[in-house]
C-alpha positions as a Python dict, from the first residue, in 0.01 Angstrom:
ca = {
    (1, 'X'): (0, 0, 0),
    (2, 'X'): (-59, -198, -321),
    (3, 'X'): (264, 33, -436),
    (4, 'X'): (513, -63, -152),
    (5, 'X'): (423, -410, -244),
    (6, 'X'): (547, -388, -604),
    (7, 'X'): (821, -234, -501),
    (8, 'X'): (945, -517, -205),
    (9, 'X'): (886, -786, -478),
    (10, 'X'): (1127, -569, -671),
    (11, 'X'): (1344, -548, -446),
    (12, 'X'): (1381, -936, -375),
    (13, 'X'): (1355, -961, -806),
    (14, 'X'): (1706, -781, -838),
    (15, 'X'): (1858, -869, -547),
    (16, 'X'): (1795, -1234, -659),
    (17, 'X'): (1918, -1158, -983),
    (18, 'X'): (2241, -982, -845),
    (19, 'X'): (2343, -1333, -624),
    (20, 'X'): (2280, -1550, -986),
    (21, 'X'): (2551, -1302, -1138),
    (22, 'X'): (2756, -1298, -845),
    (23, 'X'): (2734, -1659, -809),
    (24, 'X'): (2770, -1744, -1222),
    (25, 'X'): (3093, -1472, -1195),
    (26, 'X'): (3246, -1666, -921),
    (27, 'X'): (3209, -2002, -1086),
    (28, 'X'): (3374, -1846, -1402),
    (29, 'X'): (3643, -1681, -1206),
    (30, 'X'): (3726, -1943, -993),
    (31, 'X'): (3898, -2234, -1251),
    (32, 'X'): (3881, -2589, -1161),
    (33, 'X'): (4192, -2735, -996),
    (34, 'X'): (4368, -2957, -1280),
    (35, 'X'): (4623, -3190, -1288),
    (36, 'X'): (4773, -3370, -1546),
    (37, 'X'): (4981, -3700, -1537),
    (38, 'X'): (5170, -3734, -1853),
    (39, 'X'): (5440, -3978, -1956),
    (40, 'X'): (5309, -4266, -1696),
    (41, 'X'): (5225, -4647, -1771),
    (42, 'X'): (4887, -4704, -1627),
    (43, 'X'): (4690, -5001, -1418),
    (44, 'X'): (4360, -4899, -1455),
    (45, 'X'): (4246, -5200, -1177),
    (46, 'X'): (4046, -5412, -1403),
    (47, 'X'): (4325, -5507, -1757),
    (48, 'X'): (4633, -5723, -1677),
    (49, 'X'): (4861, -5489, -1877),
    (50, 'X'): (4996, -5146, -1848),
    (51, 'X'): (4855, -4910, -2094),
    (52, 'X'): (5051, -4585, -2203),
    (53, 'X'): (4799, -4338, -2098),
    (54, 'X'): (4757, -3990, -2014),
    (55, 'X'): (4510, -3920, -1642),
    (56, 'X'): (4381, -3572, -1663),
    (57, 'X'): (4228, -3505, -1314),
    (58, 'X'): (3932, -3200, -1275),
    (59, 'X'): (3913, -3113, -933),
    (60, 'X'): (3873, -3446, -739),
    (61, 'X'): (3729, -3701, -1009),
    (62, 'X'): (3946, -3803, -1291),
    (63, 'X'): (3817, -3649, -1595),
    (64, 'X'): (4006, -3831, -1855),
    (65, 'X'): (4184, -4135, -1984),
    (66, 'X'): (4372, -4081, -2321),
    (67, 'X'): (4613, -4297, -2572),
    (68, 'X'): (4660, -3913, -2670),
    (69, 'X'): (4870, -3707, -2509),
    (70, 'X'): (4632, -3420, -2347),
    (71, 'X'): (4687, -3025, -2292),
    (72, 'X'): (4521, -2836, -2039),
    (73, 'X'): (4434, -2505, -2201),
    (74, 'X'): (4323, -2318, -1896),
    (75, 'X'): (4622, -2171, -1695),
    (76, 'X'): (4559, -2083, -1384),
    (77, 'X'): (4529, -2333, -1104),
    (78, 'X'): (4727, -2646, -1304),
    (79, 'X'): (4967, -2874, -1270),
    (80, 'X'): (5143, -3110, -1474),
    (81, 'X'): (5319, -3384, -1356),
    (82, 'X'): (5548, -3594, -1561),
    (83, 'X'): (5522, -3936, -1419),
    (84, 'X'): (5913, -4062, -1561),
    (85, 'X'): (5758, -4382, -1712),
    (86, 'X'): (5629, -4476, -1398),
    (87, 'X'): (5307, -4680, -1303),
    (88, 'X'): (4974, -4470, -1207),
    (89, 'X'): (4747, -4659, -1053),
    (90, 'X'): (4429, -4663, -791),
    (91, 'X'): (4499, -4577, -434),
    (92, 'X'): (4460, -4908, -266),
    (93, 'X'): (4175, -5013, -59),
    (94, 'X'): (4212, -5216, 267),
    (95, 'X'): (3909, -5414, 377),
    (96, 'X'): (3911, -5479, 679),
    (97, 'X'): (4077, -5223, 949),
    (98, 'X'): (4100, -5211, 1319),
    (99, 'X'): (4208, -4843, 1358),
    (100, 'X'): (4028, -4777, 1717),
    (101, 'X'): (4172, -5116, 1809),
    (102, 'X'): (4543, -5082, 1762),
    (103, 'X'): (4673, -5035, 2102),
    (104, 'X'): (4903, -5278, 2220),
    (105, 'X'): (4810, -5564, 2505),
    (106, 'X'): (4557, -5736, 2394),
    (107, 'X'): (4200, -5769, 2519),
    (108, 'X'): (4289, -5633, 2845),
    (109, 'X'): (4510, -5355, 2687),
    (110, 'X'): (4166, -5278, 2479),
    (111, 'X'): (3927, -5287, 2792),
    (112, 'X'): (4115, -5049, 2990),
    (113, 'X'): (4186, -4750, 2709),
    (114, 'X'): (4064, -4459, 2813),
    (115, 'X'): (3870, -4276, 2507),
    (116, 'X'): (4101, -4046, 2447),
    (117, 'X'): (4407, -4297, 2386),
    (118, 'X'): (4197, -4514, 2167),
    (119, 'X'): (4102, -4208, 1926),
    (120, 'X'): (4491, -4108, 1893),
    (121, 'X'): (4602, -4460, 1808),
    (122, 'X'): (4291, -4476, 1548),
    (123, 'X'): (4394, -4145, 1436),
    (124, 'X'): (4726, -4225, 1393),
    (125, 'X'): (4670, -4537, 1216),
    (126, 'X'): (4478, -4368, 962),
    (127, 'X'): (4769, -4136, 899),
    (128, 'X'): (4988, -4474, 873),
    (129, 'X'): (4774, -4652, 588),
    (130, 'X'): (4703, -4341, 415),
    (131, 'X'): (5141, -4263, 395),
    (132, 'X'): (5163, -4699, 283),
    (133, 'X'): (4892, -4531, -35),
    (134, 'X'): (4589, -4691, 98),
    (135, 'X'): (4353, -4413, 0),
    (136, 'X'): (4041, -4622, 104),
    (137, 'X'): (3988, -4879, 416),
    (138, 'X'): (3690, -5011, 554),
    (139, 'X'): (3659, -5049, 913),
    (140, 'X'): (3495, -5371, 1031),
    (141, 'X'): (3452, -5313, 1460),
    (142, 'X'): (3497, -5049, 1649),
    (143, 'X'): (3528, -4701, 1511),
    (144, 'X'): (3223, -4493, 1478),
    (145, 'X'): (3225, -4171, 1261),
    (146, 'X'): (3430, -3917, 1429),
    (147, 'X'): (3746, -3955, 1249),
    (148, 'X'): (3610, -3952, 913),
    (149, 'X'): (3429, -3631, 957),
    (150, 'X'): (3737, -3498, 1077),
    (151, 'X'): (3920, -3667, 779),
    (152, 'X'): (3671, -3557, 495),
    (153, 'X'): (3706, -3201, 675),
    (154, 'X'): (4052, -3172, 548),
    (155, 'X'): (4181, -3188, 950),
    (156, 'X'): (4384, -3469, 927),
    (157, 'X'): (4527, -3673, 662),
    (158, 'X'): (4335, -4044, 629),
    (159, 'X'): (4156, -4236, 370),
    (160, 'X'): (3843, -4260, 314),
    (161, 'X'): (3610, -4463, 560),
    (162, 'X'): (3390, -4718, 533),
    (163, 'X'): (3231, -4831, 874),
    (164, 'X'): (3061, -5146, 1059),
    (165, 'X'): (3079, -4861, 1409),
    (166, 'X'): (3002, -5158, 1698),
    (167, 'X'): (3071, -5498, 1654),
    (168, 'X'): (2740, -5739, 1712),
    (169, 'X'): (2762, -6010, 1917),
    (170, 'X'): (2600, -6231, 2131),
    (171, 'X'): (2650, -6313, 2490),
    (172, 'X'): (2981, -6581, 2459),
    (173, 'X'): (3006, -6522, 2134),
    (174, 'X'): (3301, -6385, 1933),
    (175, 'X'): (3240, -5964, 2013),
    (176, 'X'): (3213, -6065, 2373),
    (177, 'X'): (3537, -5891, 2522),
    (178, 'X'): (3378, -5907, 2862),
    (179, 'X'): (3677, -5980, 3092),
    (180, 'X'): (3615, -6281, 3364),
    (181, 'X'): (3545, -6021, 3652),
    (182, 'X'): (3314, -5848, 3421),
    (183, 'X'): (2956, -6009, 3490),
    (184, 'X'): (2755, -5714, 3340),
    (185, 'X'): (2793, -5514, 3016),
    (186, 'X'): (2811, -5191, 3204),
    (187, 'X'): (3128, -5270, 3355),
    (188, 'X'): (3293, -5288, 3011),
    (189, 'X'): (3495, -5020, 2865),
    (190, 'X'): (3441, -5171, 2487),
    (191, 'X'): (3058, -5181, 2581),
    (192, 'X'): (2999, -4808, 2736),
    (193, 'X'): (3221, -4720, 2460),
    (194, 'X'): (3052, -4879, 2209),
    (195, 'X'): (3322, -5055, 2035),
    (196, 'X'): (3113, -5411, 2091),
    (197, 'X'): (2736, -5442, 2123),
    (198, 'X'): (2606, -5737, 2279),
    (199, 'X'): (2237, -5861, 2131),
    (200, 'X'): (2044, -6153, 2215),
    (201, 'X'): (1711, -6242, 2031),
    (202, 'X'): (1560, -6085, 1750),
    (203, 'X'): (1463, -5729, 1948),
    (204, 'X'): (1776, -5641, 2051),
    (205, 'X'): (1940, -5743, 1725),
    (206, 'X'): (1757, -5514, 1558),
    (207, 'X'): (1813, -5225, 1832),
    (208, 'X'): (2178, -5277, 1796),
    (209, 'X'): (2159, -5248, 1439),
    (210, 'X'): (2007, -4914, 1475),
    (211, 'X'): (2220, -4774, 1709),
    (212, 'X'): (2509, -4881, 1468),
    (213, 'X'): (2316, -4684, 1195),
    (214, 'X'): (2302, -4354, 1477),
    (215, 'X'): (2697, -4422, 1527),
    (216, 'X'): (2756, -4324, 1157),
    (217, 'X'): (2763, -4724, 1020),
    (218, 'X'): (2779, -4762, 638),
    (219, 'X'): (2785, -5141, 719),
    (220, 'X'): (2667, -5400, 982),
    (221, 'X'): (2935, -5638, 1139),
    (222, 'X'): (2789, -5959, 1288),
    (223, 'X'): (2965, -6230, 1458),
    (224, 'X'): (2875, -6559, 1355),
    (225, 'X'): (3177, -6789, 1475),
    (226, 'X'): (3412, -6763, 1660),
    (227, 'X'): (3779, -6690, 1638),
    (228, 'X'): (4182, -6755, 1714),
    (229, 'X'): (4170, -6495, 1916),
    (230, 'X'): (3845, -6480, 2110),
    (231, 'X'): (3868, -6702, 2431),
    (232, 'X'): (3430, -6716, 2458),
    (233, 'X'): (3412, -6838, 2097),
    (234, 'X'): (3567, -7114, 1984),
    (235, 'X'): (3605, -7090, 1616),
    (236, 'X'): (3392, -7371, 1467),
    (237, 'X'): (3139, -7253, 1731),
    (238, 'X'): (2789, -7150, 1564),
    (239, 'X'): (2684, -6765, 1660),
    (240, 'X'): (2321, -6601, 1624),
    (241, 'X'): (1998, -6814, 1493),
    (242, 'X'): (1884, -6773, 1159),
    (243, 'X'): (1575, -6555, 1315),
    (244, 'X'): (1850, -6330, 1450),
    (245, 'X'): (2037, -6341, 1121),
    (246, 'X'): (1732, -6227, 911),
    (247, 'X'): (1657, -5935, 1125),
    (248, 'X'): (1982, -5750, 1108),
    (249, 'X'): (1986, -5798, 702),
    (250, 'X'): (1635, -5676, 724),
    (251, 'X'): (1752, -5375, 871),
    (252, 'X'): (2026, -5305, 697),
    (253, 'X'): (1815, -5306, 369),
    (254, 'X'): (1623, -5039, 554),
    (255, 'X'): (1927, -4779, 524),
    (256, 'X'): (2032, -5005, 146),
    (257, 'X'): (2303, -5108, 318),
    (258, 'X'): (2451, -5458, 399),
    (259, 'X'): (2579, -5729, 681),
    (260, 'X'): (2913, -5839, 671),
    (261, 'X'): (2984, -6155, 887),
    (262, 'X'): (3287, -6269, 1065),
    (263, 'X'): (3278, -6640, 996),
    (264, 'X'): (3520, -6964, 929),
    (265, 'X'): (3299, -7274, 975),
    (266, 'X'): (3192, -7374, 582),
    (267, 'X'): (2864, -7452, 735),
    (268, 'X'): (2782, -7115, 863),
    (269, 'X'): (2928, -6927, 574),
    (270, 'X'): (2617, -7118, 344),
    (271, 'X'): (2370, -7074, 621),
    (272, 'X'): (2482, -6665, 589),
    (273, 'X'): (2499, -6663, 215),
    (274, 'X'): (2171, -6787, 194),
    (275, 'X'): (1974, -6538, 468),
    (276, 'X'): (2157, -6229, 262),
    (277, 'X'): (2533, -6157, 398),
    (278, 'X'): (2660, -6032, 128),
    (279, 'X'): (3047, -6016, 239),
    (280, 'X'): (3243, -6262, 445),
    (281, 'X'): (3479, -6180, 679),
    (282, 'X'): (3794, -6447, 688),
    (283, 'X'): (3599, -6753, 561),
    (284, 'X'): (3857, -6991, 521),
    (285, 'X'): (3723, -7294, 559),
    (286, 'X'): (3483, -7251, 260),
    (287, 'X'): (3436, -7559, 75),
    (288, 'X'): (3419, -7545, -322),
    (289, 'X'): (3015, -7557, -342),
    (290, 'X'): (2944, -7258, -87),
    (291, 'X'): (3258, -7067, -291),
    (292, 'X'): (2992, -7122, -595),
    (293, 'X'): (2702, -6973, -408),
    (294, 'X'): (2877, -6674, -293),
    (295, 'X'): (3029, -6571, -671),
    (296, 'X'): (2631, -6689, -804),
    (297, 'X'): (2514, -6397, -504),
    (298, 'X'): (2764, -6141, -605),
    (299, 'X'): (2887, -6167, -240),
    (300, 'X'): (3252, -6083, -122),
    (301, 'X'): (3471, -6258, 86),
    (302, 'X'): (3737, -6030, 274),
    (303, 'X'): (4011, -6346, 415),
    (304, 'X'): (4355, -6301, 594),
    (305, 'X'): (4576, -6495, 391),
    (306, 'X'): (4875, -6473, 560),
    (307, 'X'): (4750, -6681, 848),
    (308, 'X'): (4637, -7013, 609),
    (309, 'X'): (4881, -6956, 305),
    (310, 'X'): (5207, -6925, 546),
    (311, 'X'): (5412, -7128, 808),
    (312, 'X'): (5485, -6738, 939),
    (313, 'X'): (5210, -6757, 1202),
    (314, 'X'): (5402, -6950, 1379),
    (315, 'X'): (5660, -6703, 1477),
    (316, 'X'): (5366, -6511, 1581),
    (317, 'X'): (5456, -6411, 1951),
    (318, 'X'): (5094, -6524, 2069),
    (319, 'X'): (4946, -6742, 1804),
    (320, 'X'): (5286, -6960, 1739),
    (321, 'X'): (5318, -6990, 2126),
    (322, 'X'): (5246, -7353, 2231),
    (323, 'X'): (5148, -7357, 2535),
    (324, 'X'): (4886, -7046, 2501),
    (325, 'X'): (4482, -7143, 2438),
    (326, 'X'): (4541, -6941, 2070),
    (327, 'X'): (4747, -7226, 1949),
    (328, 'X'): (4488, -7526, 1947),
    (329, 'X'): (4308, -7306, 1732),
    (330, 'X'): (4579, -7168, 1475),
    (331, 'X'): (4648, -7565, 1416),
    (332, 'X'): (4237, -7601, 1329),
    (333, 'X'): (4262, -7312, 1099),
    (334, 'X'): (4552, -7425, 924),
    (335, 'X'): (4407, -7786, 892),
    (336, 'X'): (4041, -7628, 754),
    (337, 'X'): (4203, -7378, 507),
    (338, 'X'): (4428, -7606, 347),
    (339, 'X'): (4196, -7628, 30),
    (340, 'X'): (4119, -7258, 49),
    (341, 'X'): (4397, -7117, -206),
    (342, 'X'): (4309, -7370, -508),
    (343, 'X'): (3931, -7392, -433),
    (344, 'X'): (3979, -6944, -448),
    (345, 'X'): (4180, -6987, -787),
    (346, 'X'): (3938, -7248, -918),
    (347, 'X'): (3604, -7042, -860),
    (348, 'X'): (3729, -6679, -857),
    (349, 'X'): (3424, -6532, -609),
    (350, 'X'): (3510, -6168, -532),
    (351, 'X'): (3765, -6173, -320),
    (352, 'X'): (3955, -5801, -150),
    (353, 'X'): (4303, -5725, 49),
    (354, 'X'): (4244, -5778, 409),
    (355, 'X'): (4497, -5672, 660),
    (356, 'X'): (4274, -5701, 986),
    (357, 'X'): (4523, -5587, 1227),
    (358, 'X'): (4433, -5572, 1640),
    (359, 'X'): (4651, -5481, 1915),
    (360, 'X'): (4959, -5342, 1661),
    (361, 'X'): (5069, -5039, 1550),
    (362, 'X'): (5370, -4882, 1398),
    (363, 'X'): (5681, -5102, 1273),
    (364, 'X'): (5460, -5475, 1360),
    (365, 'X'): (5136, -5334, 1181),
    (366, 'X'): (5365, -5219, 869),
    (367, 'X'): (5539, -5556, 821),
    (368, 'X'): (5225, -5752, 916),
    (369, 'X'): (5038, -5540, 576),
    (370, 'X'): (5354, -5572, 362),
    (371, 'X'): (5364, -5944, 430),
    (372, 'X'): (4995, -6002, 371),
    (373, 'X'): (5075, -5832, 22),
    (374, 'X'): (5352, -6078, -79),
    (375, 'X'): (5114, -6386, 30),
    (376, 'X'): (4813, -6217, -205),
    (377, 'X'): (5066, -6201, -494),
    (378, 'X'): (5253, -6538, -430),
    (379, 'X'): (4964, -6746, -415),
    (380, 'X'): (4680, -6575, -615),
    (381, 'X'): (4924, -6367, -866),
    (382, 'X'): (5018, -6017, -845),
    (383, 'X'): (4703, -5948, -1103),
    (384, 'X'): (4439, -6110, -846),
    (385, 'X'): (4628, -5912, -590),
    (386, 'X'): (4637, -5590, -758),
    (387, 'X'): (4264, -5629, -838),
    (388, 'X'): (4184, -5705, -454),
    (389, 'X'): (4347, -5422, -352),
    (390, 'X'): (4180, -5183, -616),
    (391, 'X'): (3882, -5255, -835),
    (392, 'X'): (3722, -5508, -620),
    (393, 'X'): (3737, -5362, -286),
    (394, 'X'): (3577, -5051, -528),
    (395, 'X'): (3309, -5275, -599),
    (396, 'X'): (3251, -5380, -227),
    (397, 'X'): (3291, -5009, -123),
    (398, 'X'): (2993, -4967, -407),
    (399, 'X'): (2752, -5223, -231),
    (400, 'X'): (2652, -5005, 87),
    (401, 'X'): (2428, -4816, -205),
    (402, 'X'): (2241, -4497, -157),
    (403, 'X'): (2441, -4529, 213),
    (404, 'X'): (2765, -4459, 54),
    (405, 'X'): (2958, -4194, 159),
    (406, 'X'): (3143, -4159, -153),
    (407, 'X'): (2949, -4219, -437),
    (408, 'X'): (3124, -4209, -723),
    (409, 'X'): (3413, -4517, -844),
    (410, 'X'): (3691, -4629, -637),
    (411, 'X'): (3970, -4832, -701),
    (412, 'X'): (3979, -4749, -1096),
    (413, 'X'): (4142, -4537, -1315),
    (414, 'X'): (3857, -4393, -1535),
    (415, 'X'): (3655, -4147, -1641),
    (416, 'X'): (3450, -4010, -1355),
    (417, 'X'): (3600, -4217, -1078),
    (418, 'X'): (3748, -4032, -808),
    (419, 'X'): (4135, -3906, -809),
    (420, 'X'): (4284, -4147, -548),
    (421, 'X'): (4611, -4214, -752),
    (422, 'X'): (4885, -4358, -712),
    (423, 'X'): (5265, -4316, -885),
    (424, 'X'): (5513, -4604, -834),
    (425, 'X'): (5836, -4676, -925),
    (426, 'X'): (5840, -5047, -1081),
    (427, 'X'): (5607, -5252, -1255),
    (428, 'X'): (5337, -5396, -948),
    (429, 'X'): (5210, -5659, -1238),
    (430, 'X'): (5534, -5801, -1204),
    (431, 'X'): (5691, -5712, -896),
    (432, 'X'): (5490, -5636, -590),
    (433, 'X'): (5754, -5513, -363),
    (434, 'X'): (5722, -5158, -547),
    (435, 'X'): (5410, -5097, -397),
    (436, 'X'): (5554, -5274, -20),
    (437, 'X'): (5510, -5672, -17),
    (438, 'X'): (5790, -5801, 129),
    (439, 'X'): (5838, -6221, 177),
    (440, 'X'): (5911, -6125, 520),
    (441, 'X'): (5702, -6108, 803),
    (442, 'X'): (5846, -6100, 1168),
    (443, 'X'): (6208, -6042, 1049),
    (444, 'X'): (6152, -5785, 827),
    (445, 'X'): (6371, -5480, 834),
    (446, 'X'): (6206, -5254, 991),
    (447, 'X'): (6059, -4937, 791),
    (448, 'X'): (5964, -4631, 871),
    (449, 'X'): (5633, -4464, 730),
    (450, 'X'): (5584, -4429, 389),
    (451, 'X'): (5652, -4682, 110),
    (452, 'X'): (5988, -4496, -107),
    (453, 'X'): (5902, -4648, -409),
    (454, 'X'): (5539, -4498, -422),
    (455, 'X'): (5649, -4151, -559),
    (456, 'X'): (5271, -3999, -561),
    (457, 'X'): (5003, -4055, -309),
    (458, 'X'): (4715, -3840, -436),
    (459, 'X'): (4359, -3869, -230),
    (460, 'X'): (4016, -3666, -370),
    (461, 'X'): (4269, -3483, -612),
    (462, 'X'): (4504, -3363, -351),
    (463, 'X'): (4837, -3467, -332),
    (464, 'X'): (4974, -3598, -20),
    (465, 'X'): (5322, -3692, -95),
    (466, 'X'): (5536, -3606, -423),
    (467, 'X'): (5920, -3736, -419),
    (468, 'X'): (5949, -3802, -782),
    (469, 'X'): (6213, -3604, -822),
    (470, 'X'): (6414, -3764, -530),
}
């Protein structure tokens, strides 16, 4: 007896032994996927300067930076890419998406998509950003986790997600899509679906932060004002008590993440700052004091700049339209956010691209995000810009903690960060149309997908598009 024992645990001694060699052997025998960038002029996302570098990229993480030129000495599985003098940079980061919500027709067009519909559209807007070299965009309302386990799968082409899952609102306020003949929750499509969640008083605040958590949710979206769009809330209208506040930060810290807050009113926006929102979401009407508290909190704001730093808007089909209920409250924007360019330049908080784009898709959506790209540059410089697309959204992807998703550096060309990189034809520190801003909005040529002077569109150190040579 005691002898078939010895021999079993020798048995499971050298058949243990055999998987650490096979495993050690297939480790040495399979080489790391390398690719080299040579011959490029890079913005690394933080320095207002290109810097002649070489990017050597191991895998998917970008294992070195070099005034050097490099050499790979392993040969198998390498490539080199000669980048023609061109600018490498960071994949962009957009943040503040819509994807499940870019179906045409508006509220009602929203409330009656069936599930199926809404999940193309989403999917297909993913595919959109991800071809414009957005390699990263955080969702703020309305799509739960699906699509980016079927994107970090290697399924379908997308960027990376970052997720708020249901918008919270309460009853009237800004999340309330309810249509007029809708008296009950249940009978909403956005509800069942969970695209909204509707919470009133502390308890159910905190349940609908935990269901956002079950629904995949990095982040928690809160509305607390109201909007152009939203016909329940008017914008300078005052959402959720401070009680109601508290709890869903409280629980947000439980999973280390954070609230973000959809907010205008100056007022609010301090109130916020001050329970523990860390990012703002528009925020226009900020005043220079409450700009000061947020950059002393190390909280974000995420604005749409094309709607206060333009006279575009007004072409807008439904927000430059007169006699509709929108246009009452574009004028109050407008006159709010007048200040909200020099009091931004004066105070420097953190401050990340924002495209926030409902109810469009294809050609609209793509001149909509080009536009917003000019208006970055043209009013806050194409450095401030550059940064907001790049480093600082990095730093606001880095804030949802041990919840992230993806851990290591975005937005940043350095050592360890991940390979989300970018080639482009042109200098983006001087001219931002290379990378797609274009001074028009509504008459803009129309384009199809895919930005031509953005030769190389790598993502997690695989390339998605390579037309150099063309």
């Amino acid at each position: 007896m005691k002898t078939m024992k010895t021999m079993k645990n020798l048995s499971i001694f050298i058949l243990t032994l055999l998987l650490s060699i096979v495993n050690v052997y297939a480790q040495k025998s399979t080489p790391k996927k390398i690719v080299l960038f040579t011959n490029v002029m890079v913005f690394d996302g933080t320095t207002n300067k290109l810097l002649k570098r070489d990017v050597l990229v191991e895998d998917n993480l970008i294992a070195n930076v070099s005034e050097e030129a490099l050499s790979v000495i392993q040969t198998d599985n390498v490539t080199i890419i000669d980048g023609q003098g061109m600018t490498l940079m960071p994949g962009m980061i957009d943040s503040h998406v819509h994807f499940n919500l870019s179906m045409g027709g508006g509220r009602p067009g929203m409330e009656s998509s069936r599930w199926d519909y809404m999940a193309v559209m989403g999917a297909a807007s993913a595919q959109d950003w991800l071809a414009d070299g957005f390699t990263t965009a955080r969702d703020l309302g309305g799509m739960h986790d699906g699509l980016r386990r079927v994107i970090d799968a290697g399924m379908i082409d997308g960027p990376r997600m970052y997720l708020a899952t249901a918008m919270i609102s309460q009853t009237s306020g800004h999340g309330d899509m309810l249509l007029d003949g809708q008296t009950d929750p249940n009978q909403s499509n956005l509800a069942r679906l969970e695209v909204i969640q509707l919470a009133d008083g502390e308890d159910e605040v905190r349940k609908a932060v935990r269901r956002s958590f079950s629904l995949g949710a990095n982040i928690i979206k809160i509305m607390v004002g109201g909007g152009v769009a939203g016909a329940k809330g008017p914008i300078w209208a005052s959402q959720f008590t401070d009680e109601e506040i508290t709890v869903a930060v409280k629980e947000a810290a439980t999973r280390d993440a954070y609230v973000a807050a959809h907010i205008y009113s100056d007022e609010d926006i301090k109130r916020v700052l001050n329970l523990g929102v860390m990012s703002i979401e528009h925020g226009q009407f900020i005043t220079e004091e409450t700009a000061k508290l947020m950059k002393e909190k190390g909280a974000f704001i995420s604005p749409y700049l094309a709607s206060v730093a333009s006279d575009e808007i007004f072409k807008h089909p439904i927000f430059g339209n007169k006699d509709g209920f929108e246009y009452p409250r574009v004028m109050e924007m407008k006159e709010n956010s007048k200040n909200f360019i020099k009091i931004i330049k004066k105070v420097q908080p953190n401050i990340v691209y924002s495209s926030d784009i409902v109810n469009t898709n294809g050609t609209p959506s793509r001149q909509q995000r080009d536009f917003e790209k000019w208006v970055f540059a043209e009013n806050l410089g194409n450095f401030e810009a550059l940064k907001a697309l790049t480093s600082t959204g990095g730093k606001l992807a880095a804030m949802t903690g041990r919840a992230n998703p993806y851990p290591n550096k975005l937005g940043v060309i350095e050592e360890g960060a991940y390979a989300d990189i970018l080639i482009v034809d042109g200098n983006p520190l001087k001219d931002i149309t290379v990378i797609g801003g274009n001074p028009e909005w509504f008459t803009a040529a129309p384009r199809g997908r895919g930005i031509s002077t953005i030769k190389i569109i790598m993502k997690d150190g695989k390339i998605y598009k390579n037309t150099l040579n063309n």
